[in-house]
C-alpha positions as CSV (number, residue, x, y, z in Angstrom):
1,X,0.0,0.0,0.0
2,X,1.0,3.5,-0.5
3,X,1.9,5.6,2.3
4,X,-0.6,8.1,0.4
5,X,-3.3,5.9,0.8
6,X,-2.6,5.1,4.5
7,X,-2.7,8.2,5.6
8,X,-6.2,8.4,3.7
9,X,-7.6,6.1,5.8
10,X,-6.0,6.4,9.2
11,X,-7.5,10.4,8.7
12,X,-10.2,9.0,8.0
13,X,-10.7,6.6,10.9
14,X,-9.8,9.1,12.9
15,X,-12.9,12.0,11.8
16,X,-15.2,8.9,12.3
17,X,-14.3,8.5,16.1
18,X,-13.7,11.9,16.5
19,X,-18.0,12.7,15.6
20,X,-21.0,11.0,17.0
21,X,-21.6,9.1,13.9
22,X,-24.8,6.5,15.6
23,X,-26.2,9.3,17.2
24,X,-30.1,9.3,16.1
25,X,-33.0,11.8,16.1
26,X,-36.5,10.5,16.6
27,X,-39.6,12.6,16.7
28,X,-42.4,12.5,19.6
29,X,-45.8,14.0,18.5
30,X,-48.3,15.9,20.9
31,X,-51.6,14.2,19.5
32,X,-55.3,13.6,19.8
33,X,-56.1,9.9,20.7
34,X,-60.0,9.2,19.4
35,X,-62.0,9.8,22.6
36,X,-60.5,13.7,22.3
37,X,-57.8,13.8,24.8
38,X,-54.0,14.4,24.7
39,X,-51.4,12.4,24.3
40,X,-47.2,12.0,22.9
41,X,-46.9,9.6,20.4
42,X,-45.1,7.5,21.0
43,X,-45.6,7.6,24.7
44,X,-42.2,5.8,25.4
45,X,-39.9,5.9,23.5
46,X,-36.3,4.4,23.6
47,X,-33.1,5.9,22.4
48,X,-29.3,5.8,23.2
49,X,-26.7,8.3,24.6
50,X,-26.4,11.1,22.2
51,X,-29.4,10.7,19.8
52,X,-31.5,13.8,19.9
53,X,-35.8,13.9,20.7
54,X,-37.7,16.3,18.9
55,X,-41.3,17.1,20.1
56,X,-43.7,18.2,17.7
57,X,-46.8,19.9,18.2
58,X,-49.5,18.2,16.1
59,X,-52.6,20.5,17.5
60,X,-54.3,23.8,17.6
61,X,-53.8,23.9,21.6
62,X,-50.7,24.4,23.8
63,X,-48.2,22.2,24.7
64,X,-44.6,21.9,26.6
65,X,-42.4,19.7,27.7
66,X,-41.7,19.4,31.6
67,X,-39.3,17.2,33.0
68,X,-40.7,14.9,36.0
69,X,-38.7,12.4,37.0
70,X,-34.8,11.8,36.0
71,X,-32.3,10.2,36.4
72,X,-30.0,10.9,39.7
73,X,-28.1,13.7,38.9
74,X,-29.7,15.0,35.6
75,X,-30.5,18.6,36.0
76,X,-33.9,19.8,35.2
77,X,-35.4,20.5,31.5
78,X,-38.1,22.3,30.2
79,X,-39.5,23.6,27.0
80,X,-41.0,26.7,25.9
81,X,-44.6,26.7,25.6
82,X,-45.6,25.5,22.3
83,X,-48.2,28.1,21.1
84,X,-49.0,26.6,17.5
85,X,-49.1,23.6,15.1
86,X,-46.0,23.2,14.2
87,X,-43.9,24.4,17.2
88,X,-40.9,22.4,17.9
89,X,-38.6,21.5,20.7
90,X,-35.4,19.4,20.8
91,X,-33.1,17.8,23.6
92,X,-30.4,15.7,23.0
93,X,-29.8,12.9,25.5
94,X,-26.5,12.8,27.3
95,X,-27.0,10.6,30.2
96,X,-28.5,6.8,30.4
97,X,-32.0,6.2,32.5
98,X,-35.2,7.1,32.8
99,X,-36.9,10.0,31.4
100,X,-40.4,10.9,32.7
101,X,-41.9,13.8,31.0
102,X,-45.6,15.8,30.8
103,X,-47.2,18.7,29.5
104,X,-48.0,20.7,31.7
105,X,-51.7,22.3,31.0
106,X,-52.5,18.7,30.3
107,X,-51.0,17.4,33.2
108,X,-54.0,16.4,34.9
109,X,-55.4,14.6,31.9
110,X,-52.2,12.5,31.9
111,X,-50.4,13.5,29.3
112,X,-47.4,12.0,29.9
113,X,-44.2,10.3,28.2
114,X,-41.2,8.2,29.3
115,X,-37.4,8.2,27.1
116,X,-35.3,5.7,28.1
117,X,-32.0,6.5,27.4
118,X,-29.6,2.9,27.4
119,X,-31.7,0.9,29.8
120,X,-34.4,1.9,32.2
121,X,-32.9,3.3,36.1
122,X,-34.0,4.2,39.2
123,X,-35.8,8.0,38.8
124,X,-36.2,11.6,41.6
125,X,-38.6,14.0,41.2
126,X,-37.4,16.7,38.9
127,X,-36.4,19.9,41.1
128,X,-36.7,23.3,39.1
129,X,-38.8,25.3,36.7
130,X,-37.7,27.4,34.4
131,X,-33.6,26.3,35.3
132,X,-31.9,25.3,32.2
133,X,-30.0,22.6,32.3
134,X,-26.3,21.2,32.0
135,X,-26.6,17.9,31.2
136,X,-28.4,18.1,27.6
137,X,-28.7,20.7,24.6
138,X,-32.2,22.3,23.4
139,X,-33.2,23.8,21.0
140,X,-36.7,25.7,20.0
141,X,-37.6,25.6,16.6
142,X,-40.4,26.9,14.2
């Protein structure tokens, strides 16, 4: 082989470690189930360490995002109130666990969502409202 071509691929090799390359973005939908209440589709989802969740607003009503229970250690999260159809929010997942999520003026009607991030863990209450946090990036988009 040519060292030409050697150096080609060890550069190579070495921009493929150097970038998330699996990370994956999956999309979670604020919905209307048939009898006329609220819901995320899909209600759980599972992802891995570095892939990215997107919520969508799919109605005419509001909708955020509200972090309720995380894994130890995972500082609070919460989206901007989604005002349209159409309003998007993203976080991408740093740390394995469980993610429990709701909206909040649909709270009480249980709308609710769990990411799973690796494999399942123990969860605490969320602590915070409003905090941003440390241990993912978001990102509102229209």
């Amino acid at each position: 082989m040519k060292p030409t071509k050697l150096l080609t691929v060890t550069i190579g090799l070495a921009a493929l470690q150097a970038q998330p390359a699996f990370a994956k973005d999956f999309v979670v939908r604020a919905i209307s189930k048939p009898d006329g209440s609220y819901a995320f589709n899909p209600e759980t989802l599972t992802v891995q360490q570095g892939d990215t969740v997107t919520w969508e607003n799919n109605q005419d009503d509001m909708h955020n995002i509200m972090a309720e229970k995380l894994p130890k250690g995972v500082d609070y999260f919460e989206s901007p109130m989604f005002e349209k159809k159409g309003d998007k929010w993203a976080y991408t997942f740093k740390t394995a666990g469980t993610y429990v999520y709701h909206c909040h003026p649909h709270a009480q009607n249980n709308m609710r969502g769990t990411i799973i991030v690796g494999r399942p863990s123990e969860t605490v209450p969320a602590e915070g409202g409003g905090n941003h946090h440390h241990d993912a990036t978001s990102e509102h988009k229209h």
